[in-house]
C-alpha positions as CSV (number, residue, x, y, z in Angstrom):
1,X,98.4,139.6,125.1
2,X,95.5,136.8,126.0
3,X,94.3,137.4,122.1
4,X,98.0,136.2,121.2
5,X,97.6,133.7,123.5
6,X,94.3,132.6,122.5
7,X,95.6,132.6,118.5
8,X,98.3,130.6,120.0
9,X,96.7,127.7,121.9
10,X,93.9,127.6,118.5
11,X,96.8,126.8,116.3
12,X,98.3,124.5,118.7
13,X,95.2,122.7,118.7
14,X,94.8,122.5,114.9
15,X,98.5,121.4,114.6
16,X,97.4,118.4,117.0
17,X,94.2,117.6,115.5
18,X,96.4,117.4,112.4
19,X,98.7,114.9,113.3
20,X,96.9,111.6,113.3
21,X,96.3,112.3,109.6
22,X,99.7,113.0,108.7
23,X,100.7,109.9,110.6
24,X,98.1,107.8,108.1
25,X,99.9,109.1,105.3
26,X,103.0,108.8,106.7
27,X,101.8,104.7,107.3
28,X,100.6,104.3,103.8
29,X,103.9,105.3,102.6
30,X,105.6,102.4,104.9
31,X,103.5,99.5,104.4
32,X,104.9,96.7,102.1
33,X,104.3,96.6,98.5
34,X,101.6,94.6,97.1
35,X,102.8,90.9,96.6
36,X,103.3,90.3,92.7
37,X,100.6,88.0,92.6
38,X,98.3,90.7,93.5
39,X,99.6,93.1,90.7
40,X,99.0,90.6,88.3
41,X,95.1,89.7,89.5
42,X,94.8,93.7,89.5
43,X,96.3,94.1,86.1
44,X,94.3,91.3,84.2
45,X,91.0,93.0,86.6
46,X,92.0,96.4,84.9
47,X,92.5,95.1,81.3
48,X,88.5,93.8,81.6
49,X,87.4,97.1,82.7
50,X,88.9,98.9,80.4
51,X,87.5,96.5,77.7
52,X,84.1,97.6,78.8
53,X,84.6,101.5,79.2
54,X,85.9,101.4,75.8
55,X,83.1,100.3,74.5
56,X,81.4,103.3,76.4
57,X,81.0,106.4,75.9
58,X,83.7,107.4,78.9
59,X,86.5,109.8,78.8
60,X,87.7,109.9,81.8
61,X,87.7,107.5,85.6
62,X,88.4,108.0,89.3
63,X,89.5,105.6,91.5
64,X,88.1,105.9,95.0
65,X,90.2,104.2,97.6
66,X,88.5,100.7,98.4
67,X,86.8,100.4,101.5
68,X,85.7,97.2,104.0
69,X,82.5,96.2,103.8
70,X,80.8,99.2,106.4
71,X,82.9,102.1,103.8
72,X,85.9,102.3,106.3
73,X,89.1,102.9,104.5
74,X,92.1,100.5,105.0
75,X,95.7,100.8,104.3
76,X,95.4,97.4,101.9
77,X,92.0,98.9,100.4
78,X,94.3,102.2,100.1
79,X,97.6,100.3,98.2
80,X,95.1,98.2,96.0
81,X,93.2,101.0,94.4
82,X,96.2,102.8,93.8
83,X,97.8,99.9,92.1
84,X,94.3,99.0,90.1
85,X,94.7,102.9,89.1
86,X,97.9,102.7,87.8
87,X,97.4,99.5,86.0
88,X,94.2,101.1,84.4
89,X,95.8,104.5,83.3
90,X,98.7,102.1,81.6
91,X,95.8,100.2,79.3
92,X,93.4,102.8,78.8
93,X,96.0,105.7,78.1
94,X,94.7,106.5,74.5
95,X,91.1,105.5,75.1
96,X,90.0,107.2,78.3
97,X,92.1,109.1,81.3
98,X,92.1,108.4,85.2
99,X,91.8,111.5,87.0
100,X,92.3,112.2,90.9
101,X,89.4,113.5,91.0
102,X,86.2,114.7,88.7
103,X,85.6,111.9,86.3
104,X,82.5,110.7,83.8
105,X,83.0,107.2,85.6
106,X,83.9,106.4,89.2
107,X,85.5,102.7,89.8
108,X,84.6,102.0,93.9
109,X,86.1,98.9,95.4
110,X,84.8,96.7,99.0
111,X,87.1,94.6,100.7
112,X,85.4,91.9,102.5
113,X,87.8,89.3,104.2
114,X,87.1,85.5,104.1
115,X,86.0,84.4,108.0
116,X,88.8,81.7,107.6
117,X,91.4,84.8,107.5
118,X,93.5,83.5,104.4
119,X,91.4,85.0,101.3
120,X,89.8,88.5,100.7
121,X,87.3,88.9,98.4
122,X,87.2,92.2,96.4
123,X,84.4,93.9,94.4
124,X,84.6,96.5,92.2
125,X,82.0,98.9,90.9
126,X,82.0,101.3,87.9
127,X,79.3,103.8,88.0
128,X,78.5,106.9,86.1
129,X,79.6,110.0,87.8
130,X,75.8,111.0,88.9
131,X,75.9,107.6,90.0
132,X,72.3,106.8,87.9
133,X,73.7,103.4,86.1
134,X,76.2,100.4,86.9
135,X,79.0,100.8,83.9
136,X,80.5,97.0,85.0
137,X,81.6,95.2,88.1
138,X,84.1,92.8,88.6
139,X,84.9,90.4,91.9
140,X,87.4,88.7,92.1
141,X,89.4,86.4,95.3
142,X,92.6,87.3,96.4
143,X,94.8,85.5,98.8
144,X,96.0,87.4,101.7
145,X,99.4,86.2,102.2
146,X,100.8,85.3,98.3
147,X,102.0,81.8,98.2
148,X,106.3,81.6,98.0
149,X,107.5,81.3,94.5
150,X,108.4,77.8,93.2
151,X,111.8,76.5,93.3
């Protein structure tokens, strides 16, 4: 009986430990989507880098989620790398793939925001999978509240 117990309370335990990470996902899935201004800025950022890994020898990309400047993850760094992915894997479709996971290039991405709390500045980084050379790097300036639409 205290071994059923014991199995018990241990998967009780990992079932709580468990929870704040379903609650991320849960979060990611709840933010807003990405203003349009930022797809756009993201789309033309994605059409450059996929200039220059077609001019490489790469067949394949992952997309790490971007980070803040000390490698924390964020739920913005989060949304914008999966938008930069799928804007990537929609120019690059016949020339190179993005996988999840195990790629010959991987595209990493620091948010830093502006002290004055309006702008965020991101920088991106392709490197080769043994991370040995710098493929291209892009930075660009992104607003953090996209200005209303003109009537």
């Amino acid at each position: 009986m205290k071994i059923f117990r014991g199995c018990f309370v241990l998967i009780f335990i990992l079932f709580l430990s468990s929870i704040p990470a379903l609650a991320d996902d849960k979060s990611l899935e709840r933010q807003p989507a990405l203003p349009q201004e930022h797809v756009r800025k993201l789309k033309r950022i994605a059409s450059f880098i996929a200039a220059e890994l077609q001019r490489r020898p790469v067949k394949s990309v992952t997309v790490e989620d971007f980070t803040d400047f000390h490698k924390r993850p964020s739920a913005t760094g989060t949304r914008m790398a999966r938008e930069f992915s799928r804007q990537l894997a929609a120019i690059g479709d016949k020339n190179f793939m993005v996988l999840p996971d195990v790629g010959d290039a991987i595209v990493t991405g620091v948010i830093v925001p502006f002290k004055s709390g309006g702008k965020i500045k991101l920088d991106i980084k392709v490197v080769s999978a043994d991370g040995s050379k710098i493929i291209t790097s892009y930075s660009g300036i992104f607003l953090k509240k996209a200005r209303p639409a003109k009537k």
